[in-house]
VEXDREN-2710 file (C-alpha; in Angstrom, 1 decimal):
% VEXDREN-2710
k/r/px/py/pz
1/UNK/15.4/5.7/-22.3
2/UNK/13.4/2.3/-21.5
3/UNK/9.9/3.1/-20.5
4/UNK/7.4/2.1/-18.2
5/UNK/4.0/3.1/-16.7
6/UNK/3.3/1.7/-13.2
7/UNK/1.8/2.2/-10.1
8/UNK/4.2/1.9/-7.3
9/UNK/3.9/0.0/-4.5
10/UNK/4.7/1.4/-0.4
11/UNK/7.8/0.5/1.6
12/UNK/5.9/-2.2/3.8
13/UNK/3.9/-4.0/0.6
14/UNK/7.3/-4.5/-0.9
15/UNK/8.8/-6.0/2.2
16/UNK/6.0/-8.2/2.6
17/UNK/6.4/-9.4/-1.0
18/UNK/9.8/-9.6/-0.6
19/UNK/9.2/-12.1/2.7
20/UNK/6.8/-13.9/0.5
21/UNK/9.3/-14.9/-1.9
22/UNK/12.2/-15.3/0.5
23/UNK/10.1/-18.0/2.1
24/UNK/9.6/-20.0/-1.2
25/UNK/13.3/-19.7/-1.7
26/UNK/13.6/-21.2/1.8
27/UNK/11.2/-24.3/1.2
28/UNK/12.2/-24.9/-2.4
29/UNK/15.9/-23.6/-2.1
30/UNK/16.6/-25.3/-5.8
31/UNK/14.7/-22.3/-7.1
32/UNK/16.8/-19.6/-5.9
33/UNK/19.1/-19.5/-9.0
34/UNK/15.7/-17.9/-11.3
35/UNK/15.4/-14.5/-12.0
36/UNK/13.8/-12.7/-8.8
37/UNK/12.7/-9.4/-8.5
38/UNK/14.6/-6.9/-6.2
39/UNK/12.3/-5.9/-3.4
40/UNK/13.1/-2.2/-4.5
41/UNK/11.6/-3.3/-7.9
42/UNK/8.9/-4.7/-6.8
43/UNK/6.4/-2.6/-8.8
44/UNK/2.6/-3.1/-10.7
45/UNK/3.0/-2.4/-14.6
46/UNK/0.1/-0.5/-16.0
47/UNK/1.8/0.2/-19.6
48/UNK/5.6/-1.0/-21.4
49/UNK/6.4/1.9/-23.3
50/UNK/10.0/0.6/-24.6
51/UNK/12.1/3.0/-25.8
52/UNK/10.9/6.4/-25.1
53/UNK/12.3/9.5/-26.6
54/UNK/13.8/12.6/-24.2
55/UNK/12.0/14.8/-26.7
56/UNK/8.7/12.7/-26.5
57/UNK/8.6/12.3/-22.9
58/UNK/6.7/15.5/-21.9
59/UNK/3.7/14.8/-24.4
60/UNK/3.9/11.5/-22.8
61/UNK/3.2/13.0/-19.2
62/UNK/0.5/15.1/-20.7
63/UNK/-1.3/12.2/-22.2
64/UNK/-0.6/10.5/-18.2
65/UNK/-2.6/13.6/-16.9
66/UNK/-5.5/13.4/-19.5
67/UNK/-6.0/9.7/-18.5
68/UNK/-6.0/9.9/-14.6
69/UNK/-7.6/13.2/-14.5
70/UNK/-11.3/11.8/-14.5
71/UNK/-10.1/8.5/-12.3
72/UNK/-10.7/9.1/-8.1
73/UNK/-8.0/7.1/-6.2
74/UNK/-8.6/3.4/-5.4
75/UNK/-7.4/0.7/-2.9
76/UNK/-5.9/-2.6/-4.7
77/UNK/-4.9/-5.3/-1.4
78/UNK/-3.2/-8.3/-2.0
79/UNK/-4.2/-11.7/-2.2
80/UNK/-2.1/-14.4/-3.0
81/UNK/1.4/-16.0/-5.2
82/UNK/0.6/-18.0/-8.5
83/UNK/2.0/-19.2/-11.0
84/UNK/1.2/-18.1/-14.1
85/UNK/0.3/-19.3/-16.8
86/UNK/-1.1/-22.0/-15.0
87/UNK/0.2/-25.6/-15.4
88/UNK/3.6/-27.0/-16.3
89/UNK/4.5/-24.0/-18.5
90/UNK/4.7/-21.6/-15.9
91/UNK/7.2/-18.5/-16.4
92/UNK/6.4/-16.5/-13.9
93/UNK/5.2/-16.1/-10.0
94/UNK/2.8/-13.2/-9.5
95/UNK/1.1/-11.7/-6.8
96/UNK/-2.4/-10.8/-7.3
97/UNK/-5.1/-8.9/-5.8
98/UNK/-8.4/-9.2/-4.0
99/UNK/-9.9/-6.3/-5.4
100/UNK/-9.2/-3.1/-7.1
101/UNK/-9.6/-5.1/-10.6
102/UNK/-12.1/-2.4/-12.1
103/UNK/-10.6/0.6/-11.4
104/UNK/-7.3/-0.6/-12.3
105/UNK/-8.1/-2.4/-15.6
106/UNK/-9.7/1.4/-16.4
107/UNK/-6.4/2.9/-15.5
108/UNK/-4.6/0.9/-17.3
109/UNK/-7.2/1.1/-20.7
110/UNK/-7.1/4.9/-20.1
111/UNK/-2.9/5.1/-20.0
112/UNK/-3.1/2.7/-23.2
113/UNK/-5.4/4.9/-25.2
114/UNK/-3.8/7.8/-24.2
115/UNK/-0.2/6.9/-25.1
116/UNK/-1.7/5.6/-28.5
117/UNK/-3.2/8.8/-29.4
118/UNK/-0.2/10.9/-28.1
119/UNK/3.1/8.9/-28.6
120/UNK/2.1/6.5/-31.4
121/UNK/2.5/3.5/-28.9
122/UNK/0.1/0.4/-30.2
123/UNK/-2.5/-0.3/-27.8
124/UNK/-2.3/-3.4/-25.8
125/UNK/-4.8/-6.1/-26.4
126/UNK/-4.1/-8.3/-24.1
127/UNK/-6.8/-8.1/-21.0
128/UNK/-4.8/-6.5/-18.2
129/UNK/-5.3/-8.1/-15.1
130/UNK/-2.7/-5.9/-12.1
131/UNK/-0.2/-7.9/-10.7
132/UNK/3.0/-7.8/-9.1
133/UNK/5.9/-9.9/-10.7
134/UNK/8.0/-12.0/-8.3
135/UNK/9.8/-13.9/-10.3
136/UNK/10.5/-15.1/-13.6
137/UNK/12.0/-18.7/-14.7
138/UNK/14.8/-19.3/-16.9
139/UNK/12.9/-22.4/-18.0
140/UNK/8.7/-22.6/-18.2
141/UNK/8.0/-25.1/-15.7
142/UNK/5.9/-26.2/-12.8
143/UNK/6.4/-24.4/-9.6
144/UNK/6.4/-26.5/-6.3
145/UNK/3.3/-26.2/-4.2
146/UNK/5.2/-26.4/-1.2
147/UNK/7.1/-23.7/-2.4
148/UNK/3.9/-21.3/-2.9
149/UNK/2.1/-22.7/-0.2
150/UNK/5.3/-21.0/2.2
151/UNK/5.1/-17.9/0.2
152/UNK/1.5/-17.8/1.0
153/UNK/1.5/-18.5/4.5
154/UNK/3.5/-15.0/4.4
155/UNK/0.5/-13.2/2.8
156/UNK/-2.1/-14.4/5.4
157/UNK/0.3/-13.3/8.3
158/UNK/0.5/-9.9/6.8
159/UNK/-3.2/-9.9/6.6
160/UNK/-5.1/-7.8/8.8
161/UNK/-8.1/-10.2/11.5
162/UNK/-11.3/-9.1/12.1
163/UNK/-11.4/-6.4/14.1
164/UNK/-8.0/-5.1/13.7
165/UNK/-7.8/-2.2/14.7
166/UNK/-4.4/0.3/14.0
167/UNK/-1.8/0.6/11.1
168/UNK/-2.9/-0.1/7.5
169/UNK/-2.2/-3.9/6.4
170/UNK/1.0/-3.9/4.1
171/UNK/-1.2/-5.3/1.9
172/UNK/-3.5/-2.8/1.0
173/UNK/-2.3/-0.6/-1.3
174/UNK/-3.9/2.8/-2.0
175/UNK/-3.4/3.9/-5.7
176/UNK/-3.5/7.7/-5.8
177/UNK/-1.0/8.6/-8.9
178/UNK/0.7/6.6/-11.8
179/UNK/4.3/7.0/-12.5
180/UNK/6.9/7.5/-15.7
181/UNK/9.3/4.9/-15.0
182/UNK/12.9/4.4/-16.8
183/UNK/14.6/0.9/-16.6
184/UNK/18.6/1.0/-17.1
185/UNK/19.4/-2.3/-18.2
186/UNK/22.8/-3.4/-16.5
187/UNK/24.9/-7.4/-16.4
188/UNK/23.0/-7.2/-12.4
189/UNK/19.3/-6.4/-13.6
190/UNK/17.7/-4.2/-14.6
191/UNK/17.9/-0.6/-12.0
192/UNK/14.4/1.7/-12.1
193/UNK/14.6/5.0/-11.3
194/UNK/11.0/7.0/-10.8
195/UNK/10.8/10.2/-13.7
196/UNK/7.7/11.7/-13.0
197/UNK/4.3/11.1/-10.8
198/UNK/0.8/12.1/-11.8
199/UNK/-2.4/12.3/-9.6
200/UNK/-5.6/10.9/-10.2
201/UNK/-8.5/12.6/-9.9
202/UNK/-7.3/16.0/-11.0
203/UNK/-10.5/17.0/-12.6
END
C-alpha cells in the first residue's frame, strides 16, 4: 500500500479549511479547475512513506510508538493561506500555523528517524515546517491576492475574539496521536483511509 504519516485534523478544522478555499474559488473562479484537496482529505503530513509493505507495516507502527512515546500532546491553531513557494512559481496554497512549530518539527524528526532505523525509509532533509495543503496547480504560477485575501477573511471569522468564552475555535487543533495512513490512487483522486492511530506521550 501507499503510505503516509500524518496528524489528522477534526471535523470543524476541515470545514473551515474547506470554506477557506471555497471562498477563493468564489473570488478567483478561473482557479477552480486546479487540483483541490477534498475537505475529507484535508490532513497535515508528518512523513511520505511510499510504498509500504503489508509485511513491514507492523514494525512500522512499532517504530510510530517509539517516536511519540516521549512527546506530551500539543495544540497547533491555524493561521493563514499562502502560496508557496513564494513568488510567481507558486505550486501550491497552504495553510499554516500560529504555533505548535516546535513540537511538531520534533514529531516529525522523531517519526523520520524512527522509520529510518526500522523500515530503511531515507530520512527527510528538507526542514519540515506543518502545514495543511489546499491545493495544488497544474501550472507554477502566481496566485491572485484577491483570491487569498477571501480565503483569509474565512480564517479570521473562524477565529476566536478576546474573551471568547465557549466551544474550541475550529482552528485550534489539539495533536494527541499520529496516524498510519494508506492513499488508493483512483482517475477521481486519490481516497485515504486511516490504518492505525498512536498516542503520544505513552511513556
Amino acid at each position: 500500500m501507499r503510505a503516509f504519516v500524518a496528524i489528522t485534523l477534526p471535523d470543524a478544522t476541515r470545514a473551515a479549511l474547506a470554506a477557506a478555499s471555497a471562498a477563493f474559488r468564489d473570488a478567483a473562479p478561473e482557479w477552480a479547475g486546479e487540483k483541490w484537496v477534498p475537505e475529507q482529505n484535508l490532513h497535515v503530513t508528518l512523513q511520505f512513506i511510499g510504498e509500504l509493505a503489508d509485511e513491514a507495516a507492523p514494525a512500522a507502527l512499532d517504530a510510530l510508538e517509539l517516536a511519540c512515546a516521549p512527546l506530551r500532546p500539543f495544540t497547533l491553531s491555524v493561521n493563514d493561506v499562502v502560496a508557496r513557494p513564494a513568488g510567481r512559481r507558486a505550486r501550491m496554497l497552504w495553510a499554516r500555523f500560529a504555533d505548535g512549530f516546535e513540537p511538531a518539527r520534533q514529531l516529525a524528526a522523531g517519526v523520520s528517524d524512527a522509520l529510518a532505523e526500522a523500515i530503511g525509509l531515507e530520512p527527510e532533509k528538507r526542514a519540515y515546517a506543518p502545514h495543511v495543503t489546499l491545493v495544488r496547480f497544474r501550472v507554477p504560477r502566481r496566485p491572485p491576492e484577491h483570491g487569498i485575501a477571501a480565503a483569509n477573511a474565512v480564517l479570521d471569522s473562524s477565529a476566536p475574539s478576546c474573551g471568547t468564552s465557549g466551544g474550541a475555535s475550529p482552528l485550534f487543533v489539539s495533536v494527541r496521536r499520529v496516524t498510519l495512513m494508506s492513499s488508493r490512487l483512483s482517475r477521481s483522486g486519490p481516497a485515504y483511509e486511516e490504518v492505525a492511530s498512536v498516542p503520544l506521550g505513552k511513556d
